[in-house]
N, C-alpha and C positions, 0 to 999 in steps of 0.2 A: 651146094656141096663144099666149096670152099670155108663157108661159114662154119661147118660141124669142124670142120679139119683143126679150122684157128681155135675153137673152143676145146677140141680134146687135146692139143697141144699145150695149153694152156692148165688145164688139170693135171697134165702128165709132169709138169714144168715143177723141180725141188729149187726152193733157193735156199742155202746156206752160204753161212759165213764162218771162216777158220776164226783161230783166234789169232790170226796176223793183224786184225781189223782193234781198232782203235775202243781202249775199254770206254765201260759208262759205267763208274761208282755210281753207285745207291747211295743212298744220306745218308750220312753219321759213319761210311765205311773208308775204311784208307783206298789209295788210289791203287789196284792190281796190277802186279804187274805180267804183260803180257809176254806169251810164249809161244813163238810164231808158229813150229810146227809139235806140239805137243797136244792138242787137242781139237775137236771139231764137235758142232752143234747143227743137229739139222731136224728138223720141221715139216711137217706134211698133215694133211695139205696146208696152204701160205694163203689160201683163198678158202674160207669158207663160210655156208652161212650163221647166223648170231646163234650163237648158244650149243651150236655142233660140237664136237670133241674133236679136240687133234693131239695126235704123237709126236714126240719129242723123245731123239735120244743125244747123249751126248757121251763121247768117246776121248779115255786122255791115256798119254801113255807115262807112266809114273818112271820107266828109267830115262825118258827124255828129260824128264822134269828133277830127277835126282833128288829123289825124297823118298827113295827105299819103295816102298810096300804100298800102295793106296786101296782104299776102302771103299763102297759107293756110298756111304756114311758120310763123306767127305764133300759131297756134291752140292754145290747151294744153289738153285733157282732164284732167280728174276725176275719178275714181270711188270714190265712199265718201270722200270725201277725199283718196285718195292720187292720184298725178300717174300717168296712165298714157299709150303711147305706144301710140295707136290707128291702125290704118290707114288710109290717105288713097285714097280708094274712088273720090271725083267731087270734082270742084272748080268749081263756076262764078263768072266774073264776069262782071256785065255792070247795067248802068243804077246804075255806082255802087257795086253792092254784091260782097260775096263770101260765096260760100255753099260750108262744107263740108263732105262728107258722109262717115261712117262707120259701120262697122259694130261691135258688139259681142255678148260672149254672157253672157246675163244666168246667173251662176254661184251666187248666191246667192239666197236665198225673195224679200230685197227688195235695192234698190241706189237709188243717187242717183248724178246725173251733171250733171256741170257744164259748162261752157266760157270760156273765157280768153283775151283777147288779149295778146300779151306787147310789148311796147314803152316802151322807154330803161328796162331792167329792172324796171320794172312788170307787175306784171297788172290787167288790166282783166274784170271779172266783165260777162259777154257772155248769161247765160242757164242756169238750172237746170231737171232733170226727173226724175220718181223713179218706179220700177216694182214691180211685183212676179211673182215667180217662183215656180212650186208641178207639181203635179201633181194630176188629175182624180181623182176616188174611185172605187176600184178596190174586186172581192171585198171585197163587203160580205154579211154573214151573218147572220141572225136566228140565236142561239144559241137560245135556250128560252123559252115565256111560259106565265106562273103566272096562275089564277086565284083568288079568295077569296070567302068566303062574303059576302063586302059586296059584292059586283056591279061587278067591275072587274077586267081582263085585262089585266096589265104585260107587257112582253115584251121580252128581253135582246140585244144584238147585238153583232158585230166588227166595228167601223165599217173594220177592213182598214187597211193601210198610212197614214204620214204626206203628209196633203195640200201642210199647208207654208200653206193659204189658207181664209179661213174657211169653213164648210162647214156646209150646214144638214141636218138628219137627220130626215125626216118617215114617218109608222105610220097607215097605211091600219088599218082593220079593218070588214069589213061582214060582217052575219049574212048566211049561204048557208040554202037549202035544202036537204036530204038534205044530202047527204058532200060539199058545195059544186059542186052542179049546176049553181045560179043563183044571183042575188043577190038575195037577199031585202028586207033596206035596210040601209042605212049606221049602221054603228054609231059609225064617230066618226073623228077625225084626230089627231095629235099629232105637235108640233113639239117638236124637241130639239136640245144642240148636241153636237157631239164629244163632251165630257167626260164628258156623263153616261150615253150609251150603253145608257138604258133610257126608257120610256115608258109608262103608264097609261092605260087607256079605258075608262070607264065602260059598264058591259054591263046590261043587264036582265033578261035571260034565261041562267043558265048550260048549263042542256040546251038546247043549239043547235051550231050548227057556226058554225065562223066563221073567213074568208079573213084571211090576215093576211099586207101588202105594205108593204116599208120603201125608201124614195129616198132618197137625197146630193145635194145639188148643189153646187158652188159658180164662180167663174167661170172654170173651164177645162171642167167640164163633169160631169157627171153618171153615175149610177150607181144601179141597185135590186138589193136581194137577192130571193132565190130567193122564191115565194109561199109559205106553209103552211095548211093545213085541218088545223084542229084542232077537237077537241069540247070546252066548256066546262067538262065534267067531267072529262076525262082530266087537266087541267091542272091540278086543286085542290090548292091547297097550304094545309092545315089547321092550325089553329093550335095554339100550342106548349101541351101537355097539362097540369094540375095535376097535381103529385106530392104524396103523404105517405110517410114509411117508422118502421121501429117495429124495432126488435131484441129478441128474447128465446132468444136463445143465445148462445153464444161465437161461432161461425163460422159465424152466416148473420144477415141481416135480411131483414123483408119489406117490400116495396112496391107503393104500389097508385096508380091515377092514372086522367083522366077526363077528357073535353075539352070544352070550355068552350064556350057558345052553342048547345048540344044541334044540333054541328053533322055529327051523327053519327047514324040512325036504330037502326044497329047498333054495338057494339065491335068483331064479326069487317069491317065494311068497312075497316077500315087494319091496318094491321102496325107493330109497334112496336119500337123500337129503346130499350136502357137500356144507361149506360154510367155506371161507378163508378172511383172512385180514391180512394187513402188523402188525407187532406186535405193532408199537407205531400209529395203524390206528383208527380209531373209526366207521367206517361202514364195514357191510361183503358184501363178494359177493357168491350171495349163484347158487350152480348147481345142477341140479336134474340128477338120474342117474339112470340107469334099468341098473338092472345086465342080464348078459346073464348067458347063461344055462351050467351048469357041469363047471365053469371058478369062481375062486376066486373072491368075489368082488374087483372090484380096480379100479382105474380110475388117468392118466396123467391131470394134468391139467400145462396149460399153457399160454401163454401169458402175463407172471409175468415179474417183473421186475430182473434184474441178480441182486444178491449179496446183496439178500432181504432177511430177517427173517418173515417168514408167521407164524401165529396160523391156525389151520385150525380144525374142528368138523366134526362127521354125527349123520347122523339122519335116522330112517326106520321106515315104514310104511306098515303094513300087510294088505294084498291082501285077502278077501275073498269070497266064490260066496254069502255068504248070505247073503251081504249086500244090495243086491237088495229086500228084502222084510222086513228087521230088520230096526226099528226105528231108532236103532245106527250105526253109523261109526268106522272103527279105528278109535286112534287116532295116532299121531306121538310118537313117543319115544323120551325120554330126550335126550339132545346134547351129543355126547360123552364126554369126557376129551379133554382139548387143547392138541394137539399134535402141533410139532415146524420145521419148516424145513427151511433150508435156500438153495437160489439158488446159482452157480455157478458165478464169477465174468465171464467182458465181457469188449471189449474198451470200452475206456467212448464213449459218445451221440455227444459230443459237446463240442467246446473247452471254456476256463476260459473266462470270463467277461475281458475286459483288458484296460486299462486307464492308462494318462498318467501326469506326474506333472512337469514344467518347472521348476526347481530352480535358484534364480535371480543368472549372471554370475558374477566372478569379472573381467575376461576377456570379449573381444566382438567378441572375434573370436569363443570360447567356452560355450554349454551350459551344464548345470549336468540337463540331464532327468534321473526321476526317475519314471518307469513302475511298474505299478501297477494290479494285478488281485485277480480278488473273487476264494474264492474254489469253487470247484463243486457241486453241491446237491449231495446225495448218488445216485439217479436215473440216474444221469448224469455221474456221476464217475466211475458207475458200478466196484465199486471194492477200493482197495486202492492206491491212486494215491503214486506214487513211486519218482516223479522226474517231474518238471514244463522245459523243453525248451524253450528259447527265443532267435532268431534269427533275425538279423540286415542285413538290405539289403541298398545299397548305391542304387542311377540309373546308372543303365548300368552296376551293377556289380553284380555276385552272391549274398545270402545271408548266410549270415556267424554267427555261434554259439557266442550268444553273453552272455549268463548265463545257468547256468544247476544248479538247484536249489530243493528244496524244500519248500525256502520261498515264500512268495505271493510279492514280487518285488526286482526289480533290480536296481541298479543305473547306469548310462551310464555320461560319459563326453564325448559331438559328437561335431563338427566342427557346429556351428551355421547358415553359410552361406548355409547346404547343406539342401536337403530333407531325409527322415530319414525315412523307412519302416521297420514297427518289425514285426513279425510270431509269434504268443506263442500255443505252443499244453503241453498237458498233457499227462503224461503215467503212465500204472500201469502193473498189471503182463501179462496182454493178450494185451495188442496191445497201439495206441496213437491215441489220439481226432484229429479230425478236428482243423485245425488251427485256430487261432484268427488274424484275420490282422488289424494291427491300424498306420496310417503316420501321420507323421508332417512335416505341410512346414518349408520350408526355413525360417529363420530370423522370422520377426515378424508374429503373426497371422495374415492370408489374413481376410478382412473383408467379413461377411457371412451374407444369410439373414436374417431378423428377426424371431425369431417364437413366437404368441402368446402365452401368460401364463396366467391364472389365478392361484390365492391362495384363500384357504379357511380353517379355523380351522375345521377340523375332528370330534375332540375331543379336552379337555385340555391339552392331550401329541400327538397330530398326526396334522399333516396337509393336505389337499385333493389339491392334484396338478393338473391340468387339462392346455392342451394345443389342439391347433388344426395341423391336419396333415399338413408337408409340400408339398410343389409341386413338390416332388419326391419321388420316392419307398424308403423308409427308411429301412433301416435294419435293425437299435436296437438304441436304444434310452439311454443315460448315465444322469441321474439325479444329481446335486451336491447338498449340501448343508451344511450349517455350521453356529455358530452364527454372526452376523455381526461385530461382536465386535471383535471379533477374529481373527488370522491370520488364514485365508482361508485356503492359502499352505499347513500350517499344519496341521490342526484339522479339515479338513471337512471330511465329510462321504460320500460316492457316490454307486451308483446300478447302476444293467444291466436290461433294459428292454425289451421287443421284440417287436416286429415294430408293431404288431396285436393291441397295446392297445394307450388311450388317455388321461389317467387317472392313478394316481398310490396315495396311503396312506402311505404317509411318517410318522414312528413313532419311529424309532431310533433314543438316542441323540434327540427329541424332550423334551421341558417343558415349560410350562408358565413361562411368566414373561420377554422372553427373545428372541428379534429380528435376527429370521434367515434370512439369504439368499438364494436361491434358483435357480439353473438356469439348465437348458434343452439343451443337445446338441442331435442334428440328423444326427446319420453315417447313411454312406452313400459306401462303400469297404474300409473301416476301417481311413475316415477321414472325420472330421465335416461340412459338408453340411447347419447347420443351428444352430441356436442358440436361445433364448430366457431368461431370468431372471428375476428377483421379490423378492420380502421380504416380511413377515408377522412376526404376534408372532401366536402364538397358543389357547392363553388364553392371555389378558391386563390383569392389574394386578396395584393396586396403587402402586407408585413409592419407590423402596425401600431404598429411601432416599432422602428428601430435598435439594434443594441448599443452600449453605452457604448465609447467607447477609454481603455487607462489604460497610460501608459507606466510600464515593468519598469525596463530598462534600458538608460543615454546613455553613449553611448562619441562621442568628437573625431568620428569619421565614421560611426559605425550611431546607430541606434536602434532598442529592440526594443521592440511594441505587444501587447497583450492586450487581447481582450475576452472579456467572460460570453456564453453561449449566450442567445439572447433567451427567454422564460420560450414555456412551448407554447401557453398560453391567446392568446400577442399577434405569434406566427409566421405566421398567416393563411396557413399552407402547409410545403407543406415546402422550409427553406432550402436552397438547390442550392449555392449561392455566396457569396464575401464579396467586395465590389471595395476594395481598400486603395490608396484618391489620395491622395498627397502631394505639397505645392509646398515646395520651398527657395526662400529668396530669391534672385532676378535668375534663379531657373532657369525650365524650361518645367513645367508637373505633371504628372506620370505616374501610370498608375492601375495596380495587380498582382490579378488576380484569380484568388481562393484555392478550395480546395473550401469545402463547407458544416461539412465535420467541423471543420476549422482553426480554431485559436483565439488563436493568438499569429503576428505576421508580423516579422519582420527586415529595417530597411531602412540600406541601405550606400549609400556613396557620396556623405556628405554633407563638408560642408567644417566641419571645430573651429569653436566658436564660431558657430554661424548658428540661425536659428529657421526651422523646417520644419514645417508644416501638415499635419496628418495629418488624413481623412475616412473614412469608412467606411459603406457601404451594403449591405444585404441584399437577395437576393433569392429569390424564390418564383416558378412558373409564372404567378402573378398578378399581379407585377411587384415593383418594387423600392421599399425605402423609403431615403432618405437621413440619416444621421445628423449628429449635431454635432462638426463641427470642435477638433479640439486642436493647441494651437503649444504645441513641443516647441524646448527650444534646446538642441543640443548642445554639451558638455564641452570645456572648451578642453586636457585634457590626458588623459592615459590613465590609468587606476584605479590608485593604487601610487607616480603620482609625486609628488604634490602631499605624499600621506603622508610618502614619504622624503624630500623637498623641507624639510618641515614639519618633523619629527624630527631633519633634520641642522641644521637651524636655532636649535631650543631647540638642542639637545644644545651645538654651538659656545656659544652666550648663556650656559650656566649655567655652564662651563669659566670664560667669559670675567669672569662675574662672582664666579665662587672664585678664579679667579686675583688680580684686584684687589681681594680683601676681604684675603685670604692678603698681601699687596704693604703694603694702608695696616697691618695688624693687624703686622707682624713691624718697621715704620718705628718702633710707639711701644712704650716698655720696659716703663711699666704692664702694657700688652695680651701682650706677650711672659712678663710672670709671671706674668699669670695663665692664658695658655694652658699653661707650664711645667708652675702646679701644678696644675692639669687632667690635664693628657697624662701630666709627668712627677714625679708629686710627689716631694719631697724625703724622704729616707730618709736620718735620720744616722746615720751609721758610728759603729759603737760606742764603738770608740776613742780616738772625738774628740767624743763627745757627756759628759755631764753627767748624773749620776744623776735630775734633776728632772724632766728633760726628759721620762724614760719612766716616771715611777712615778704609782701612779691619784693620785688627790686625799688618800690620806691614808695614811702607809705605817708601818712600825715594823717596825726591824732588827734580825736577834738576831744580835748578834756572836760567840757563844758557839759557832756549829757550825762555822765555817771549817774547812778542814783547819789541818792543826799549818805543811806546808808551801806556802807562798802560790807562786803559777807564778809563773816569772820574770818576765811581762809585765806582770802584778802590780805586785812590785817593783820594776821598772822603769820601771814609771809611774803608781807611787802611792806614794813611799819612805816616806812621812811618814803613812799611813795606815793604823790600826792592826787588821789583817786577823782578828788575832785576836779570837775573843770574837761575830763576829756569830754569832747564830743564828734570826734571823728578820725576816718582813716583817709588819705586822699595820695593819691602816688602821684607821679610825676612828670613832664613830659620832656621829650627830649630833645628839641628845641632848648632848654634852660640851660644845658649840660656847659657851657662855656661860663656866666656870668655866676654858674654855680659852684664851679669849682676859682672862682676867684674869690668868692664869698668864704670858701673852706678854708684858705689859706692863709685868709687873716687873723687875729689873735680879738676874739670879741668875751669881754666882760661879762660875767652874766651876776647879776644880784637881786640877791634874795629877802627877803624881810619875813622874819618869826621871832616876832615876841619883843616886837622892838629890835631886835639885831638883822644888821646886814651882813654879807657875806656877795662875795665874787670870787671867782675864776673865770679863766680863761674860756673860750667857746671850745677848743678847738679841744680841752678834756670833758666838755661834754660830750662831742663829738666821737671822744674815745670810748665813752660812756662809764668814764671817772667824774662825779660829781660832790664834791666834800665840802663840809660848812667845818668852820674854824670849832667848832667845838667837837667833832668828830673824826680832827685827823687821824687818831690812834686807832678808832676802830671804822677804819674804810672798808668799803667793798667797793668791788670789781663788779660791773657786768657785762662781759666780752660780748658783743655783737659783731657776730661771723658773713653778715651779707649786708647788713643796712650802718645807718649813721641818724643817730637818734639827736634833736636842737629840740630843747627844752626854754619854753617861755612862761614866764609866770608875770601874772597883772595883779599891779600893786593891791588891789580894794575891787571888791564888788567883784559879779559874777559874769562869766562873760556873756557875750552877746547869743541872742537866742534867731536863729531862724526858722521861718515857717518849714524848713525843709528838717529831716528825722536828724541830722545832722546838717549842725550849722555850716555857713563857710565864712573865714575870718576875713574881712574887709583891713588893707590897707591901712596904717593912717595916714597917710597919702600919699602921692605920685614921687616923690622926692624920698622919701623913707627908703630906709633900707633892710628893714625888720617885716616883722609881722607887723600888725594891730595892734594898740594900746586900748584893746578894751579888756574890759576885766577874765579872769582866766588865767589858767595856761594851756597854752598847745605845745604839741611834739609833734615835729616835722623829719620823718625818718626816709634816707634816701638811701640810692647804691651809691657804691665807692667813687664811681665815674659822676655821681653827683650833678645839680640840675641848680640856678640861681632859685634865691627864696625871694623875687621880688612877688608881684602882686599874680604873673601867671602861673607860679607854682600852687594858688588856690583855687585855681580852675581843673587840674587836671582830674581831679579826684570825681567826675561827675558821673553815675549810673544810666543806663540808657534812656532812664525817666527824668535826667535831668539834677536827678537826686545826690546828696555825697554818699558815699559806701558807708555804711553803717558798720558801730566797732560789734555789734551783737555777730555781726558776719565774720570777725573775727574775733574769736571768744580768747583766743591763748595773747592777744593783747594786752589781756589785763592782766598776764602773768611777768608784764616786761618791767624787770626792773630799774627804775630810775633813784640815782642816788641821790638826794639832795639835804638843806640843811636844817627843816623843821621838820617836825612830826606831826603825825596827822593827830588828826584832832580828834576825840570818842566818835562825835557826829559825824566823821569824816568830810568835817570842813578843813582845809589850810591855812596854817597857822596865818596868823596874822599879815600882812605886807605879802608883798609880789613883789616875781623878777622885774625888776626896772628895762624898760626898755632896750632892747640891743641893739647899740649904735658903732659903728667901727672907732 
């Protein structure tokens, strides 16, 4: 009763607000000003549900406000703040005032509304009032309620759709009689709100029946769920169990558990639930379990894996007969606490993954393999492996321990020519794996069949490999890969796969941007039966570097560019393209774009002499990169002419300055003789030259061989020179040079006999090579001797001496003389100026290498030497009559 009361009260209830209350501009309005009793706003109803209609009037009095006359024209609506254009429903005026009314529909849970008068563009704030808008609680549901051994029955529900208004949620429960016949008495109430949708009541008795009734109210109206009859024991939800567990095998442990507060008479009243997972696992595996009777709960579980860390829980669930006529169910109990067991190690499953790496030889008899293996999964290892085995088998021989290890490879240096079978097992503290068997042939890999492959990117770090089966049972399958850029040998990564699959996601050592290689081997008893490989990237990517430009060759109007291919590690793709922009000056820039293969481009059409911009970018499906700019100035002439431009230039200049070296050198007569005797040297003609001129530095004539008859030219231009008698040339040596020139310095006689007369002079005018006989002083001649000193001896009678040699040599007339020889003849003894004594060793000097004297035929212009003397030769060219007399100091 009271309840209907509060709620029609509540309907009945207007709230308004004058406009003494504090305004609230709308945006963009000036701030109203208020006027405390001039006008009122009010609202009805203030509570209703979404979308309903409500009334609004608003009431002003225009001579409080002193603005004459008002209109309901004037009136501006509010809502929320914003300005709205409500409709004008009733208007009254009358005793002064104006009242107008409208309607609205309240669209949101709550709203505020205002009223305004509008005059000489002001507002004037006239009255505010605010509502609220919701819906009544609807299907509302007791979902389930739990009892506990502590004496108190919770109970869960669906408070049902959004009210939008506050709402209060109240929980009947009284104990019934039987199967809630009656009501026995009241076990309690509880108030809750919305949010928490559950409720607690203390109970005293759980074997009991007991009604259980839930209400909503709030002020649009009200609502209860359905009733329930429940039994106090159907409902138990017993508490979460102790666990222990113990392992002593590989693949099982046992567990045993017990519930707390001996809240249990028997273990068969519940049912128990256990659920285990490996500890770094993310799913359970859950087993239901009945306990048997008078025996601790506990239960083996098995078929785990050895040398595994389990978490493992329980759970219990009470058994009761009344749950066949009680609305409620148990429910389960909370999980226990993780409890932790670990199983027993066991052999491993299966032996290492095993691969193999050839490394290049520097021998060719010798290869270094180096064997390689993965570790084991924990599943596989069962335990910790202790020590990896690798054993080497030859054909036709045992196999034999080739590493005992812990690392994950071996190195081997094996004879290359042979075949080469390894074994690798694994051990730990209980026993050793299945062997791994893997061969290599002899010498080079035999060639194997193809296996197809596809590539596809994954993801941006993985790649999806996919191949088709070969035409044979495969065993396991070895994946490589690595980047292409790379030394493979070294840096690739490789997995074991098992023969069952066709497909694998490569994502280690994967990244964008960068070209791996790929390839697929199929064993086959541990040797590759097939083969397949591929390359991809993962993710393309713009190139993370340009090529350089480097101009070739400038011609007046082209230019031709080169660039290097960019290296594969910094292509981030594969390059499809090159865009080659250039700007000339005052032009517009144009861009040429090239294949990817192209490495040099030609560009024409420039003007001599200008500087031209050259760019160049690359691109990849991943976009492009930009590189650096080069200015290029091209050639103001074409290849060839500048050269012969250049060429004919010197060439002209050096004419020009041989010609005026040649112009001043032939002006001066110095320069003229001595280019003469350069170019032309002087050659005297025999006939007009002088005996001195061509004889060496020290000569000696034998006048004794002449012929009998002298050639005419001879006597014709030599009348006075007595042809007869020479017989040789002999020079001098220089050892004499002291006793010879004391010989020069004295004044020696020389006399001549022709025709009966004598004559002398002095030596030392023969010596000048002035020789005059007294009948020819008037008409003397001169024979100037420029290098030698001609001594002229003539023997009185008879001819001179003859030796067996081609030319004689003059003997002495003895050791004491101081002359030549008095035998018959004359000789002429011609020396240099530094001069040599004329005793007996000046007639040795003259000897040929044979022993011989120099013959005057060896010097022909000899006979061109003229000697002045004071007879004439004779027709026969005999000498006149008498000889020089001896020359004695």
């Amino acid at each position: 009763m009271w309840l209907n009361l509060m709620l029609s009260w509540i309907f009945s209830l207007g709230i308004s607000r004058s406009g003494a209350n504090s305004p609230r501009p709308g945006p963009g309005s000036r701030v109203p000003t208020p006027q405390p009793s001039c006008g009122m706003l009010s609202l009805h109803p203030t509570v209703a549900c979404l979308g309903t209609p409500l009334r609004a009037s608003c009431t002003l009095n225009p001579s409080c406000l002193q603005i004459g006359q008002a209109h309901p024209g004037d009136i501006v609506w509010r809502l929320n703040g914003e300005t709205r254009q409500l409709p004008l429903n009733q208007s009254i005026v009358g005793n002064g005032t104006v009242t107008v009314v409208t309607v609205l529909r309240a669209e949101r849970p709550h709203g505020e509304l205002s009223c305004y008068l509008s005059h000489r563009s002001n507002l004037r704030l006239l009255g505010m009032a605010e509502y609220q808008a919701g819906v009544p609680p609807t299907n509302l549901q007791v979902k389930h309620c739990v009892s506990f051994w502590g004496g108190n029955i919770t109970c869960y529900w669906d408070p049902g759709p959004e009210t939008y208004l506050p709402t209060t949620y109240t929980l009947h429960v009284t104990e019934e009689a039987g199967r809630c016949l009656w009501k026995f008495r009241d076990a309690g109430t509880c108030v809750s709100s919305r949010e928490s949708r559950s409720c607690t009541i203390p109970v005293e008795n759980l074997f009991a029946s007991f009604q259980v009734r839930l209400t909503a109210v709030n002020l649009l109206g009200q609502a209860s769920a359905t009733d329930k009859c429940l039994h106090g024991m159907s409902v138990v939800k017993l508490s979460p169990p102790k666990v222990s567990a113990t392992a002593d095998r590989s693949d099982c442990f046992h567990m045993a558990w017990r519930q707390p507060n001996e809240e249990l008479l028997r273990v068969t009243d519940a049912r128990y639930e256990i659920r285990y997972r490996e500890v770094d696992g993310a799913s359970w595996t859950q087993v239901n379990v009945t306990a048997a009777e008078d025996v601790p709960a506990s239960k083996d579980i098995c078929g785990v894996s050895p040398f595994t860390n389990y978490s493992i829980q329980v759970r219990a669930l009470y058994q009761s007969d009344a749950s066949r006529w009680s609305d409620g169910d148990p429910s389960w109990s909370a999980w226990s606490h993780e409890r932790f067991v670990k199983t027993l190690p066991a052999a491993p499953s299966r032996g290492p993954a095993l691969w193999r790496r050839i490394a290049t030889s520097n021998s060719d008899e010798r290869n270094e393999i180096i064997l390689m293996w993965k570790p084991l999964q924990p599943k596989e290892a069962n335990g910790r492996i202790l020590t990896y085995t690798l054993r080497w088998q030859r054909i036709g021989q045992p196999a034999v321990v080739a590493c005992l290890t812990l690392s994950l490879q071996c190195a081997l240096e094996l004879p290359a020519s042979e075949e080469h079978t390894f074994f690798l097992t694994a051990s730990n503290s209980v026993g050793q794996s299945p062997a791994t068997k893997l061969s290599i042939p002899a010498g080079q890999a035999p060639a194997v069949p193809r296996l197809p492959v596809l590539v596809s990117p994954a993801s941006d770090c993985s790649l999806l490999l996919r191949w088709d089966p070969p035409g044979f049972a495969a065993v396991a399958y070895v994946v490589e890969w690595g980047r292409a850029s790379e030394n493979r040998g070294q840096s690739s990564s490789w997995r074991y796969e098992p023969a069952n699959i066709s497909r694998v996601v490569l994502a280690e050592a994967i990244e964008p941007g960068y070209l791996y290689s790929l390839t697929i081997f199929a064993l086959s008893d541990g040797a590759v039966r097939a083969a397949g490989s591929t390359s991809a990237y993962s993710k393309q990517m713009a190139p993370f570097r340009a090529p350089t430009l480097h101009p070739t060759r400038v011609w007046p109007s082209q230019v031709e560019v080169q660039w290097e291919e960019v290296p594969l590690e910094e292509q981030g793709g594969f390059i499809r393209n090159y865009t080659i922009s250039y700007e000339e000056q005052g032009k517009d820039a144009q861009a040429v774009v090239v294949n990817g293969s192209v490495r040099r481009y030609l560009i024409v059409g420039l003007a001599p002499n200008s500087v031209v911009r050259v760019g160049i970018s690359a691109s990849t499906d991943g976009g492009s990169t930009q590189g650096s700019v080069l200015s290029i100035r091209t050639s103001s002439f074409d290849n060839g002419k500048v050269e012969l431009l250049l060429s004919s230039l010197c060439m002209g200049l050096v004419v020009l300055l041989i010609t005026a070296a040649l112009a001043c050198v032939l002006k001066h007569p110095l320069y003229v003789c001595l280019i003469q005797g350069c170019l032309w040297p002087h050659v005297p003609d025999p006939a007009k030259s002088h005996l001195a001129s061509w004889l060496p530095p020290k000569l000696w004539l034998d006048l004794g061989n002449f012929p009998v008859e002298p050639s005419k030219k001879q006597r014709a231009g030599y009348p006075d020179f007595p042809f007869h008698g020479v017989s040789g040339v002999i020079c001098g040596q220089r050892e004499e040079m002291i006793m010879c020139k004391s010989f020069l310095e004295s004044t020696w006689p020389a006399e001549a006999s022709s025709a009966g007369e004598k004559y002398s002079q002095p030596l030392q005018t023969i010596l000048r090579g002035d020789v005059t006989t007294p009948d020819q002083t008037q008409a003397r001649r001169q024979s100037k001797v420029e290098y030698s000193t001609v001594i002229v001896w003539a023997y009185p009678s008879g001819a001179p001496p003859r030796s067996s040699a081609p030319w004689s040599q003059p003997t002495p007339q003895s050791p004491e003389s101081s002359g030549p020889s008095h035998e018959p003849g004359l000789r002429i003894c011609s020396q240099s100026p530094s001069c040599e004594p004329l005793d007996g060793s000046c007639w040795q000097c003259g000897q040929q290498p044979d022993g011989g004297l120099a013959s005057l035929g060896a010097f022909p212009l000899l006979r061109t030497l003229v000697v002045e003397g004071s007879g004439d030769l004779q027709p026969n060219g005999d000498h006149p009559a008498g000889a020089l007399s001896p020359v004695t100091p």
